[in-house]
N, C-alpha and C positions, 0 to 999 in steps of 0.2 A: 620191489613193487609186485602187486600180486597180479597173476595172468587173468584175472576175471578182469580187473581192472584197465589192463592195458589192453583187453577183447572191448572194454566198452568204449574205452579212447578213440579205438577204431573204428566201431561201425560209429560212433559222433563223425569223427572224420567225413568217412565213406558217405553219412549223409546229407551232410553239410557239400561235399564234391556231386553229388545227386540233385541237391536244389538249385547250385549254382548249373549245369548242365541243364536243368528242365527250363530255366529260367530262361525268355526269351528276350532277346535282341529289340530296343526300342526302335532300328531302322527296318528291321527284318522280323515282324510279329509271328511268322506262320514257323510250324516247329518240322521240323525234315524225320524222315524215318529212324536213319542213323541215330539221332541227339534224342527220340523219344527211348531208342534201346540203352542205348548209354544209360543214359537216368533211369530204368528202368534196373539192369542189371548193376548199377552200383547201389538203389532203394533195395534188393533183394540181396549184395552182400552185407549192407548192412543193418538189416534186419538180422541176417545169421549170426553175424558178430557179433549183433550186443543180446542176440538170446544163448550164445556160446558162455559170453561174458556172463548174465546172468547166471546159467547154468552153474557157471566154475565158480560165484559166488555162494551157491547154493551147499 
């Protein structure tokens, strides 16, 4: 398997784990500091990832 391919595997991953963490609590709607960085910094790995990915297909 080519590594362009398994960089874009990842950041799908990564932000698929970024939507479920933004995603808030139907008992607890309000989002806390911590859970906005999380989703923050896992949208910004992978965005790297699949422009890495990209990249190495290029």
């Amino acid at each position: 398997m080519n590594t362009g391919l398994l960089l874009l595997l990842l950041g799908g991953f990564l932000l698929g784990g970024a939507w479920s963490v933004w995603r808030t609590d139907e008992e607890h709607p309000d989002r806390g500091g911590p859970q906005v960085t999380m989703a923050v910094v896992l949208l910004l790995a992978a965005l790297i990832a699949s422009a890495a990915g990209i990249l190495r297909l290029v």
